[in-house]
C-alpha positions as CSV (number, residue, x, y, z in Angstrom):
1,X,18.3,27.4,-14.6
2,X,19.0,31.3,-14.6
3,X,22.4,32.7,-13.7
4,X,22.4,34.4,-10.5
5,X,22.5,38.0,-12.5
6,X,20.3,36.8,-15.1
7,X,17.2,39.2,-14.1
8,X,14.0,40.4,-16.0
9,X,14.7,44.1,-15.3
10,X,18.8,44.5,-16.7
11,X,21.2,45.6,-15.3
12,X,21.1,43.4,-12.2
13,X,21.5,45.8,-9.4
14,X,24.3,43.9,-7.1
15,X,25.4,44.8,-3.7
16,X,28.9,43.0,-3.0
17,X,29.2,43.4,1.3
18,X,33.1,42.1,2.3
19,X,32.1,41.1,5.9
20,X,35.7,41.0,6.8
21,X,36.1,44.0,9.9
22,X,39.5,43.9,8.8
23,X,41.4,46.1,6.3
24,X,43.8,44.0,4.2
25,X,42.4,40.6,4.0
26,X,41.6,37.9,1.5
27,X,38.1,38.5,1.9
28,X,38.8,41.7,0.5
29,X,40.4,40.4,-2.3
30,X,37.6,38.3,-3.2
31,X,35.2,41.1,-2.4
32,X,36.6,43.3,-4.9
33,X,37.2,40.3,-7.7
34,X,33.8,39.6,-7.6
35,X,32.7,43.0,-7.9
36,X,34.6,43.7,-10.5
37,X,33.7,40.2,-12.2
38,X,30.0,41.0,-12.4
39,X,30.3,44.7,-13.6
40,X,32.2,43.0,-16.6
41,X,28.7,40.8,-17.2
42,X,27.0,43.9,-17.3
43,X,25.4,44.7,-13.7
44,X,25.9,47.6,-11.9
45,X,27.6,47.0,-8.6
46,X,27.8,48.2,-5.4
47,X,31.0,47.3,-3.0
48,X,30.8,47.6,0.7
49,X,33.1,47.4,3.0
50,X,32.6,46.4,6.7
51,X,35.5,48.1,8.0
52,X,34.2,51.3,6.2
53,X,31.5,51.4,8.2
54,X,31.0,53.8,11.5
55,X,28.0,52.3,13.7
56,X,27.1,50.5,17.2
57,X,26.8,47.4,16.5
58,X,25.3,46.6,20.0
59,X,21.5,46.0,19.9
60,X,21.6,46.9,23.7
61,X,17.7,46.8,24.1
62,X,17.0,44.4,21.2
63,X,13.4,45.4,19.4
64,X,12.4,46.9,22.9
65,X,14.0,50.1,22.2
66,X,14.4,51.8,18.4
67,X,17.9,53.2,18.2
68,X,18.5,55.5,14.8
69,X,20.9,54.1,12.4
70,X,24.0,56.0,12.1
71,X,24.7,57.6,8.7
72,X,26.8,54.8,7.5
73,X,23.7,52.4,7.9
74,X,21.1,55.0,6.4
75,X,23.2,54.5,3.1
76,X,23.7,50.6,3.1
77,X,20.0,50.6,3.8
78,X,19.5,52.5,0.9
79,X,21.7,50.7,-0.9
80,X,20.0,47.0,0.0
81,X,16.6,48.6,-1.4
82,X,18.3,49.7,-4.7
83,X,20.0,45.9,-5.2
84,X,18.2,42.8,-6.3
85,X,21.3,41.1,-5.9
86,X,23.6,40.5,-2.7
87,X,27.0,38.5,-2.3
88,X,28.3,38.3,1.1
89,X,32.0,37.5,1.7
90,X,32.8,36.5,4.7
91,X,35.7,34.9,7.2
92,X,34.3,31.9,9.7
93,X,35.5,32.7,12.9
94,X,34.3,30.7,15.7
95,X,31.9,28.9,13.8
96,X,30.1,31.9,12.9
97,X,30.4,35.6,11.6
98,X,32.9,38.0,13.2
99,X,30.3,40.5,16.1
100,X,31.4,43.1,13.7
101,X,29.1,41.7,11.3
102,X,26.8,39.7,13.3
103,X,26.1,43.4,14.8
104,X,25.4,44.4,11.4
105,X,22.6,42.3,10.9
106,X,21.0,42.7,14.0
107,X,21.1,47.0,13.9
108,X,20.1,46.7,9.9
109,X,17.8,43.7,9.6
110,X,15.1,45.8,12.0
111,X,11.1,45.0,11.4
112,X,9.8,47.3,9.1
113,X,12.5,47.3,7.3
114,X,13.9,43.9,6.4
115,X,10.3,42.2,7.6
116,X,7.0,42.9,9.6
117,X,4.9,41.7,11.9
118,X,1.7,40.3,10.7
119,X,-1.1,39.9,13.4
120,X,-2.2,36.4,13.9
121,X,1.0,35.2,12.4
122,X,3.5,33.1,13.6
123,X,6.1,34.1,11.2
124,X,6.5,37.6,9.7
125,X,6.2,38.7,6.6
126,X,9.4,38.8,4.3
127,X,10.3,42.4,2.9
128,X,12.8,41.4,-0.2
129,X,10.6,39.0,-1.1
130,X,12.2,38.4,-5.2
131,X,15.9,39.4,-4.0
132,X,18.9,37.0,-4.3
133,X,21.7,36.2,-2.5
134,X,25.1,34.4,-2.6
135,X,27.2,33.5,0.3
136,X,31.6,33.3,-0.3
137,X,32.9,32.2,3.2
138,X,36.5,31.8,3.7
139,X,38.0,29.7,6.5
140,X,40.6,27.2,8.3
141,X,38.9,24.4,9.2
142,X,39.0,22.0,6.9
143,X,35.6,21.9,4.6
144,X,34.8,18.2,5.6
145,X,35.6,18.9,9.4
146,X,32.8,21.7,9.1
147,X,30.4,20.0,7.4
148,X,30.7,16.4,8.9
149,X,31.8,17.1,12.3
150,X,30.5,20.7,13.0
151,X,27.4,20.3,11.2
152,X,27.8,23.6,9.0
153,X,25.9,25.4,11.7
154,X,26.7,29.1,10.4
155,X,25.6,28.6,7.0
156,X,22.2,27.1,7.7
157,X,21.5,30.2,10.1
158,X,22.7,32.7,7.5
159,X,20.9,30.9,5.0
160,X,17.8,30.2,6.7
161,X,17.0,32.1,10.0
162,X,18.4,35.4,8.2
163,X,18.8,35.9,4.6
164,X,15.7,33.5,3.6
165,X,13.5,34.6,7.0
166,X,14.0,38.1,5.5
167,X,13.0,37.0,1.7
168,X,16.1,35.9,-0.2
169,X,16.2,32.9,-2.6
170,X,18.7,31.5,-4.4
171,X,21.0,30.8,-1.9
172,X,24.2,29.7,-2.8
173,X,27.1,29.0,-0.5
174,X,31.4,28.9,-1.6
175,X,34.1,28.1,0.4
176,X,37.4,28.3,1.0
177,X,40.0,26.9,3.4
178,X,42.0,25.6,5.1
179,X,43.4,28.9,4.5
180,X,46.2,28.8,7.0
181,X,49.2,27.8,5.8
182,X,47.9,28.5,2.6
183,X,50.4,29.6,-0.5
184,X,50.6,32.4,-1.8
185,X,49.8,30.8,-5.0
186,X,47.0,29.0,-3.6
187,X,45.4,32.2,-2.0
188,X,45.5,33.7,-5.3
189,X,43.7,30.7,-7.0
190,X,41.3,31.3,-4.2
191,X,40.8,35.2,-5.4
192,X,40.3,34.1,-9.0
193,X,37.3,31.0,-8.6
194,X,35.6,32.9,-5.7
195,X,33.8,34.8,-8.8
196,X,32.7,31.8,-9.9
197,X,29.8,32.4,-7.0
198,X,28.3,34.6,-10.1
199,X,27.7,31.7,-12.0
């Protein structure tokens, strides 16, 4: 067993991306705990914020039509070469991710960047191949309601039809919730275990 930023070539370079579109949220919160949680342990961190960010996150023509990024997504491209390590925080909302970040993945994730197309393959190839990830979700349905009833659907196609399709291992997921009606007290417990997704 190797802690998640346990890594041959220290400092682990981590990206922290607070998938939360809005601007004062508990997914911030934890965002920012975590990040500053793991520059404590020694790695050198990098926090994103999605309501930072200034892009289109419409994929109007899909792959059938390139579209540059915007500046913005030039520099968290740059930024997911330069880590080894990625925690995304996220709220559930309708089972899934906010558009805001769904469109995220679909203008960033492009072939040639986060995988390629291999000729005679059914599959393409990985590009961060060797890269981590762990997954902090924050929501109000009741964790046994989403599991049991719902079937976790948004976690096996974050874990598997994006984050491992494009290479990344070590997937981990945390959650939180019901977080409506929630203390004020409890939130904050929240804030302090969510860097426990370090671990």
């Amino acid at each position: 067993f190797m802690p998640f930023l346990s890594s041959s070539e220290m400092p682990a370079r981590l990206l922290v991306l607070n998938g939360n579109p809005g601007k004062a949220t508990l997914c911030r919160q934890m965002a920012e705990r975590i990040a500053e949680a793991a520059r404590t342990q020694g790695a050198e961190v990098r926090l994103v914020h999605l309501c930072d960010l200034s892009f289109d996150a419409n994929l109007a023509e899909g792959y059938h039509q390139r579209v540059d990024w915007e500046p913005d997504l030039e520099a968290l491209a740059e930024t997911l070469i330069w880590s080894n390590r990625l925690v995304l925080v996220q709220p559930l909302w309708w089972g899934s991710a906010p558009g805001r970040l769904k469109g995220l993945f679909d203008r960033l994730l492009m072939p040639g960047f986060a995988f390629a197309y291999i000729d005679g393959r059914a599959l393409p190839k990985p590009l961060f191949k060797g890269r981590k990830a762990r997954v902090v979700i924050s929501s109000d349905t009741p964790w046994f309601v989403l599991r049991w009833f719902y079937g976790n659907g948004w976690v096996k196609v974050l874990k598997r039809q994006i984050l491992a399709f494009v290479g990344y291992g070590d997937l981990k997921t945390m959650y939180f919730g019901p977080i409506r009606g929630a203390s004020a007290e409890k939130l904050r417990a929240m804030v302090g275990r969510s860097v426990k997704i370090l671990d």
